[in-house]
PyMOL CGO cylinders between C-alpha atoms (Angstrom):
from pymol import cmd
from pymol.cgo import CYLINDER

trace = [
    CYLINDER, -18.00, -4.55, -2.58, -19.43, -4.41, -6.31, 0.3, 1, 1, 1, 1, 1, 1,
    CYLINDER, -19.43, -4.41, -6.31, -19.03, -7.89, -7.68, 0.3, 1, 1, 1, 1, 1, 1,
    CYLINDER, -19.03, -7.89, -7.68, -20.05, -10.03, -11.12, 0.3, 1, 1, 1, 1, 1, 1,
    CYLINDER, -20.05, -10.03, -11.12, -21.07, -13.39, -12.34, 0.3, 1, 1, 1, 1, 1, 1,
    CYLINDER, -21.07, -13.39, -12.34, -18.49, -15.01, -14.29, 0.3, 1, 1, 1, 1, 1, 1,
    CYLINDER, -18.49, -15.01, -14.29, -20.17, -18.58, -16.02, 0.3, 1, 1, 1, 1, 1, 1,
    CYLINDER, -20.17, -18.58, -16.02, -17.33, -21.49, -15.03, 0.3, 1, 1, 1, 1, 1, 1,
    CYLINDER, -17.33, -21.49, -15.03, -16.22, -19.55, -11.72, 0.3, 1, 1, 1, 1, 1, 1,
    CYLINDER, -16.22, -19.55, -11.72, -19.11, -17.97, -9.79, 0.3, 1, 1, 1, 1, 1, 1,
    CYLINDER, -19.11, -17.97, -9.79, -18.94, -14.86, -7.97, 0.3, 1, 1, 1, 1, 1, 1,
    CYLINDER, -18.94, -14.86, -7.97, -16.04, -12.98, -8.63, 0.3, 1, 1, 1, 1, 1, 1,
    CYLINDER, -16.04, -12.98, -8.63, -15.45, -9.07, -6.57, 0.3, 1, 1, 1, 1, 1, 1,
    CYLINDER, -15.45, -9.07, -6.57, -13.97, -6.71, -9.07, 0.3, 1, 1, 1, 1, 1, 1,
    CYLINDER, -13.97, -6.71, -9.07, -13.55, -3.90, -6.29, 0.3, 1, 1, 1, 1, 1, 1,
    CYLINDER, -13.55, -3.90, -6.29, -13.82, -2.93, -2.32, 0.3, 1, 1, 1, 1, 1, 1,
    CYLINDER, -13.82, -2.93, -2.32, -14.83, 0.16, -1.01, 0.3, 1, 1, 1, 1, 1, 1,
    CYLINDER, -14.83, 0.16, -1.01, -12.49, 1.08, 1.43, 0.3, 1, 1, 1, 1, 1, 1,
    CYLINDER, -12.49, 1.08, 1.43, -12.75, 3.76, 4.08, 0.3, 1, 1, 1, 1, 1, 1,
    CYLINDER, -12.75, 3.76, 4.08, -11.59, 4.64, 7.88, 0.3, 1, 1, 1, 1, 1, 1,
    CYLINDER, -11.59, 4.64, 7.88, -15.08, 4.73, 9.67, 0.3, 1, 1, 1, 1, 1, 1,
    CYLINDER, -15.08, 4.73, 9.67, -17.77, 2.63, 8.97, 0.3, 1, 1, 1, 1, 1, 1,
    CYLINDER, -17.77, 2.63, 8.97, -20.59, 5.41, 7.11, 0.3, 1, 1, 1, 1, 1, 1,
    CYLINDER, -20.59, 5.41, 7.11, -23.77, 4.62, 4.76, 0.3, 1, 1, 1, 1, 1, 1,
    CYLINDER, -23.77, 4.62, 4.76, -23.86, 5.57, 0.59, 0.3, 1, 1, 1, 1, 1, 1,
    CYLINDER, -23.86, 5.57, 0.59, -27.61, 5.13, 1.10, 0.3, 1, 1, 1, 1, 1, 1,
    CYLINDER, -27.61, 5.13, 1.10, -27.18, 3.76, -2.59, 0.3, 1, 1, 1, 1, 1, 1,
    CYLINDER, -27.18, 3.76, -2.59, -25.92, 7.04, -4.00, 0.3, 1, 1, 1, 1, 1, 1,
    CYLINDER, -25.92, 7.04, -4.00, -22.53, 5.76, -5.20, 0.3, 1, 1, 1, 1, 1, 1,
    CYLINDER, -22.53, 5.76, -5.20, -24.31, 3.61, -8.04, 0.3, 1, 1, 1, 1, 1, 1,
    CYLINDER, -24.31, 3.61, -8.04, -26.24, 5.69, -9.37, 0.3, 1, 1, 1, 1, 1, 1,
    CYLINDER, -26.24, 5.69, -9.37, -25.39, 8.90, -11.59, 0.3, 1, 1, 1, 1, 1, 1,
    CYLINDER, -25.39, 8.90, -11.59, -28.63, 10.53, -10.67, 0.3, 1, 1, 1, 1, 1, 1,
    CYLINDER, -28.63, 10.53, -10.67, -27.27, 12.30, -6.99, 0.3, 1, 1, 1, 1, 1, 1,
    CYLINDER, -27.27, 12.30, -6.99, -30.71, 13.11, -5.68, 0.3, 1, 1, 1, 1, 1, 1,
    CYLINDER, -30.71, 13.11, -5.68, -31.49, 16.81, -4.05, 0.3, 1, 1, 1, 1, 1, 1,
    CYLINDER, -31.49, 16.81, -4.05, -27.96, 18.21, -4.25, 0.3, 1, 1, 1, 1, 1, 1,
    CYLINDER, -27.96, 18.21, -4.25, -28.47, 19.27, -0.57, 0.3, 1, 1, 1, 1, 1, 1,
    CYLINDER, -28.47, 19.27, -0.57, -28.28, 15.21, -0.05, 0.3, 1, 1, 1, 1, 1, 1,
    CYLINDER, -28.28, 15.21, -0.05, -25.14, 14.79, -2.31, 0.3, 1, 1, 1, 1, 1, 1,
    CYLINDER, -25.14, 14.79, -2.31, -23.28, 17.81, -0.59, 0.3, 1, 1, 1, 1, 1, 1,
    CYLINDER, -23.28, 17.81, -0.59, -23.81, 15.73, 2.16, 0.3, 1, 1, 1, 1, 1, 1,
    CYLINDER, -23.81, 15.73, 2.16, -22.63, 12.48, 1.08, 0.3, 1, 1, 1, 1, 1, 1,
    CYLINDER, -22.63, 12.48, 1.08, -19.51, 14.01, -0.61, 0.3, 1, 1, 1, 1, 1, 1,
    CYLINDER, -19.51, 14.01, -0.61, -18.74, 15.95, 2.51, 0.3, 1, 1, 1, 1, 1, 1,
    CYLINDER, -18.74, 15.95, 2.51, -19.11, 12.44, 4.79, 0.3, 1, 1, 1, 1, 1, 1,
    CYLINDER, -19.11, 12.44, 4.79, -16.95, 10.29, 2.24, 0.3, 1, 1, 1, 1, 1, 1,
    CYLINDER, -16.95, 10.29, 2.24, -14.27, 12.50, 0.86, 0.3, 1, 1, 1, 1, 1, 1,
    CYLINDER, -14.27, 12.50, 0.86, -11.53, 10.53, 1.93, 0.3, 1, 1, 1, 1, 1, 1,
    CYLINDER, -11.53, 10.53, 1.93, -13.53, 6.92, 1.34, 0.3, 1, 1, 1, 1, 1, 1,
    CYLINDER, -13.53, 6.92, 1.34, -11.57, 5.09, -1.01, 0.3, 1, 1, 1, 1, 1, 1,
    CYLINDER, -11.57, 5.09, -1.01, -12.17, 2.24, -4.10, 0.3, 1, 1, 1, 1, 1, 1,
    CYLINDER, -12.17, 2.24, -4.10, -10.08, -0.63, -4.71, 0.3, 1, 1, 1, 1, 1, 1,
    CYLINDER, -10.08, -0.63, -4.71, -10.47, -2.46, -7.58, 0.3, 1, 1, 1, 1, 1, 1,
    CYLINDER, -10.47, -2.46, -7.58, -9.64, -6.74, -7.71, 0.3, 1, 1, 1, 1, 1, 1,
    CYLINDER, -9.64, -6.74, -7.71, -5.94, -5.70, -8.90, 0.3, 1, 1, 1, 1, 1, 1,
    CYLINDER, -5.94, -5.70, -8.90, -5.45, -3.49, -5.46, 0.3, 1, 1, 1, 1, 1, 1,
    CYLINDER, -5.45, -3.49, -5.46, -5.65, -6.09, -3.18, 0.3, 1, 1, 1, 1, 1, 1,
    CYLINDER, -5.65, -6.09, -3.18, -5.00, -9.53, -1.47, 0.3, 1, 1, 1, 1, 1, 1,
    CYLINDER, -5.00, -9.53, -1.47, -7.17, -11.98, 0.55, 0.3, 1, 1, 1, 1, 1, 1,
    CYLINDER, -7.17, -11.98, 0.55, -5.59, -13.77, 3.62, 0.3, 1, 1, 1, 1, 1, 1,
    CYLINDER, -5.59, -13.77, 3.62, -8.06, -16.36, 4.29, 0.3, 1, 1, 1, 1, 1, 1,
    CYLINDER, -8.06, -16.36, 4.29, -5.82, -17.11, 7.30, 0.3, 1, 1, 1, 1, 1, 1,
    CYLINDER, -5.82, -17.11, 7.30, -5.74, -14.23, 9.09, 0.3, 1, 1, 1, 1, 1, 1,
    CYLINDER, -5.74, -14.23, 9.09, -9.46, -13.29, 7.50, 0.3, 1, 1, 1, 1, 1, 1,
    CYLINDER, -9.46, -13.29, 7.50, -7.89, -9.70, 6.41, 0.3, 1, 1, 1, 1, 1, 1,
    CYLINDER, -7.89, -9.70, 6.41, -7.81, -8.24, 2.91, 0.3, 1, 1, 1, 1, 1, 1,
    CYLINDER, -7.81, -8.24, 2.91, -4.35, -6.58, 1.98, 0.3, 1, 1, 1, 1, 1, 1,
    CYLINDER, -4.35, -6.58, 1.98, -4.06, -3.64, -0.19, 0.3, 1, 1, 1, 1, 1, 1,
    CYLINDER, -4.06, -3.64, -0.19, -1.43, -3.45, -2.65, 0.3, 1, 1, 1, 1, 1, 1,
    CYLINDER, -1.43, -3.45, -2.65, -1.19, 0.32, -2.68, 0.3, 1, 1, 1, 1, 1, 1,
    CYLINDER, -1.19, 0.32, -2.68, -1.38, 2.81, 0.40, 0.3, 1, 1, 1, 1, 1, 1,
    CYLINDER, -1.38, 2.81, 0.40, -4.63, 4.10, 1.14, 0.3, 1, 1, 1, 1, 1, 1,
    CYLINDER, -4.63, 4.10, 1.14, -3.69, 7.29, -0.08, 0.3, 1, 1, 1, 1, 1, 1,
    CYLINDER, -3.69, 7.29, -0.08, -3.15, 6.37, -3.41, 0.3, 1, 1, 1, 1, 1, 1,
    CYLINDER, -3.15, 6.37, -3.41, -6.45, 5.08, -4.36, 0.3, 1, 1, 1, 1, 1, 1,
    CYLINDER, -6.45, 5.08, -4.36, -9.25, 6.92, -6.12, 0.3, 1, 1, 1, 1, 1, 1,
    CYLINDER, -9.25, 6.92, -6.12, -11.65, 8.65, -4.18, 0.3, 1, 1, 1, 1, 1, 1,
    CYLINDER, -11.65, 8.65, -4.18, -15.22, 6.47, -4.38, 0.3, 1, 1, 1, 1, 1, 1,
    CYLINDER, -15.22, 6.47, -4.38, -16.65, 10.05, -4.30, 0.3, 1, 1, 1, 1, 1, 1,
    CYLINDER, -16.65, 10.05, -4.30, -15.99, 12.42, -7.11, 0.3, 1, 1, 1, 1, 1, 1,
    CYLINDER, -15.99, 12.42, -7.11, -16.82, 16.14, -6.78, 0.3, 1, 1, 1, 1, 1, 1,
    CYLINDER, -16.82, 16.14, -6.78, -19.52, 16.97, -9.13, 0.3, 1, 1, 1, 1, 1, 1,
]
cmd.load_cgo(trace, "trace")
């Protein structure tokens, strides 16, 4: 979840990451430094199809305590890239 202060509101979340198993970034998604590339290849390999939805791509239902998204799960950018 990567999320901002907004004075007036609080905490707002301006994206989810979204993904079919539940795996560890270890951090690496943040940063543009990948670490030993052995490590990345790694990474990539484990979260190719992980996914990033951004505030616009999906809905909270507080009453069923589920988020929503907006487009298939296909259709979102890879949280990934390739090198």
């Amino acid at each position: 979840m990567r999320t901002r202060w907004t004075p007036g509101t609080g905490l707002l979340i301006t994206g989810i990451i979204v993904a079919t198993r539940h795996w560890r970034l270890f951090g690496y998604e943040r940063r543009r430094q990948h670490g030993p590339a052995l490590l990345w290849w790694l990474i990539r390999r484990i979260h190719r199809h992980t996914r990033y939805a951004t505030a616009g791509e999906f809905d909270r239902d507080d009453d069923a305590g589920a988020i929503r998204l907006r487009k298939r799960y296909a259709d979102l950018p890879r949280l990934v890239a390739d090198r």
